[in-house]
N, C-alpha and C positions, 0 to 999 in steps of 0.2 A: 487262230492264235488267240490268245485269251490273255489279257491283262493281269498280270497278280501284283495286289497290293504287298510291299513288304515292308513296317516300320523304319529297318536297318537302313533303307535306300533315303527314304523321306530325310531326314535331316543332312544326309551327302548331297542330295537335289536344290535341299531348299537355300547351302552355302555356293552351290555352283550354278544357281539359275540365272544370276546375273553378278557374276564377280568383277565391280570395277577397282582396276586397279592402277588408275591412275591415265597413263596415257593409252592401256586398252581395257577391255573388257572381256572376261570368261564365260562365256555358258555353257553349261555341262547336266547332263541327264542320265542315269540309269535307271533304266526299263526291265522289269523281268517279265515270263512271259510262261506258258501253257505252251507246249507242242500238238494242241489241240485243235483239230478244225472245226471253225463255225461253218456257219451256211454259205458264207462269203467266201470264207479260207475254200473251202469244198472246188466249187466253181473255179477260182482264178489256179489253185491248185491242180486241177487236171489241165487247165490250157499252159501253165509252164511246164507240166510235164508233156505236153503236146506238142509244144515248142521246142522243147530236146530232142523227143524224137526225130521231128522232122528236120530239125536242124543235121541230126546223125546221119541221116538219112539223105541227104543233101550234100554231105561232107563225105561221105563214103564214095557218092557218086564224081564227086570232085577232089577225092583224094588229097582233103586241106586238112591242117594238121589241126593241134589245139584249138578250143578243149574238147577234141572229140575223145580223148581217153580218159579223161577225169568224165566227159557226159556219160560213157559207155556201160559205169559201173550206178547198178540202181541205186546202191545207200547213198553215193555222190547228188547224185540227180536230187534224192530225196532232202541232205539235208541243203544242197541249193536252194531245193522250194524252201524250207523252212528259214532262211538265211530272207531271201526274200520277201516270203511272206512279213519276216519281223521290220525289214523296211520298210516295207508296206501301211505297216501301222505305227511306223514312228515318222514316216512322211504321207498322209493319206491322199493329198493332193499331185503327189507325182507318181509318175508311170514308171515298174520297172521292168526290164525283158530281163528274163532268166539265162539267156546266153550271153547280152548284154555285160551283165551282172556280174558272169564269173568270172569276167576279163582285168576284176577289180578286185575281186578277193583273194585274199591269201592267208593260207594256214600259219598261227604264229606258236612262238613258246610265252608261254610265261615271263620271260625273261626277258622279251621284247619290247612286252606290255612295261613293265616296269621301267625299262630303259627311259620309253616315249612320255611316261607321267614324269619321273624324275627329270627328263630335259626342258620337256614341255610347260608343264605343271610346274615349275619351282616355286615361281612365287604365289601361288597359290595353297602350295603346300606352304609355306612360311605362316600364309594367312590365317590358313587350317589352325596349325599349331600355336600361332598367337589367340586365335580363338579360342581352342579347344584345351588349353594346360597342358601346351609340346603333344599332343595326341598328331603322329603320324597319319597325313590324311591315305597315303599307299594304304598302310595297315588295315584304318578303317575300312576304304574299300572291301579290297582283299576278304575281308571275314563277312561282312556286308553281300559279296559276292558268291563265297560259299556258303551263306547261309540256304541260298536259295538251290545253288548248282553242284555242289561239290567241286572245286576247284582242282582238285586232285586227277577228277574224274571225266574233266571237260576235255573239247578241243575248240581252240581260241584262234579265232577270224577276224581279219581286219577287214576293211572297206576302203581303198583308197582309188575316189576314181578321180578324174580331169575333171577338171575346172564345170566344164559341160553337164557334166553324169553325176556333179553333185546335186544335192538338194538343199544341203548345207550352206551353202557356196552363196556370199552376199558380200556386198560391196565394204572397202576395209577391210577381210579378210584376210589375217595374217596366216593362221596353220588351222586344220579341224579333221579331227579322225573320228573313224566310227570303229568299236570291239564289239564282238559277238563271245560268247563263254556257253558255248552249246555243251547237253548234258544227256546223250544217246537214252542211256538208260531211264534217267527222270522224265526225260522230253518233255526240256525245260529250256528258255533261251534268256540271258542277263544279256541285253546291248546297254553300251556305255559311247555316247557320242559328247565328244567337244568342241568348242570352238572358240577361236581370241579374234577377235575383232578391235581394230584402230579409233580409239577414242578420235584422235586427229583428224582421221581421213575422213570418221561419221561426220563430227563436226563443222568440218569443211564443206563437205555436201549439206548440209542441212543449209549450210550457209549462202551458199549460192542459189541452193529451192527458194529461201524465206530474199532471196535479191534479187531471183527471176520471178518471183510474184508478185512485188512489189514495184517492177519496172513492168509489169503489164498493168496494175494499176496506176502508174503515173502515165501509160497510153492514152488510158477511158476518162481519166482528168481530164489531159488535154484534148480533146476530144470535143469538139461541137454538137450538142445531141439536139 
């Protein structure tokens, strides 16, 4: 997978990289991306297709249901890998299994997406629009999105796993999703991850670190050396 720069995306990045909004906080990212393997993608790419199979293979012998019909068919499989692959490189630090994986995805509409930003996203879209002269931050998205994918032409994936299987997933966490806007044809992938986090709950913890370290220094005070 290969990184692509796109202007359209930078200035949506640079208002959701850290949006405080009082008692929490927004971070939000969208990534577009190459369906192209590096030398990396290569490698990890044949052992999640390795892993299917023998998964398949496994599941046949054990007569276990799901997803051994969504693994059976190859463009599934394939754009699994490429679903994975792209978290891969928006978490390089965690490990993901491809069977793992699909336990967590789901194919969406358009309409879905929109729902979850509208519920989600309110007051950040307020924020948008006081920033921007009423500019809908959806909108922007949206065309931001097709610039790179065809929107028209995609099929759009979420990512929602437990608590565990996130990578996302930090202390405070109020809601955080991840969308995919994969583009067959282009083989092209726009992922757009969020997350709100508890101004409260951070500060509270910070609070108790900076009162447990302070109560092991007043230990070493007291303390006869």
């Amino acid at each position: 997978m290969k990184f692509l720069e796109y202007s359209s995306l930078d200035s949506i990045n640079l208002f959701l990289s850290n949006l405080n909004l009082g008692e929490s906080t927004i971070k939000g990212c969208l990534e577009a991306y190459s369906c192209k393997h590096t030398g990396t993608d290569r490698k990890l790419s044949l052992s999640l297709e390795q892993e299917m199979l023998d998964y398949l293979g496994q599941s046949a012998e054990s007569n276990s249901a799901s997803p051994v019909e969504y693994l059976s068919c190859r463009s599934s499989r394939k754009t699994l890998i490429y679903l994975v692959l792209t978290l891969s490189h928006m978490y390089p630090d965690y490990d993901f299994s491809a069977v793992r994986a699909h336990l967590f995805f789901k194919e969406e509409e358009w309409d879905s997406f929109k729902q979850i930003v509208d519920d989600y996203m309110f007051e950040a879209s307020q924020e948008w629009a006081l920033a921007n002269s009423g500019a809908s931050l959806l909108e922007v998205m949206s065309k931001a999105i097709d610039e790179v994918v065809k929107l028209g032409e995609c099929e759009i994936y979420s990512y929602n796993p437990d608590s565990e299987e996130d990578p996302y997933f930090e202390k405070g966490a109020i809601w955080s999703f991840n969308f995919f806007f994969y583009n067959r044809k282009l083989k092209r992938m726009v992922s757009f991850r969020c997350s709100c986090v508890s101004n409260v709950v951070t500060d509270d913890f910070l609070g108790d670190e900076v009162a447990s370290h302070n109560d092991e220094d007043d230990i070493f005070i007291d303390m006869d050396m």
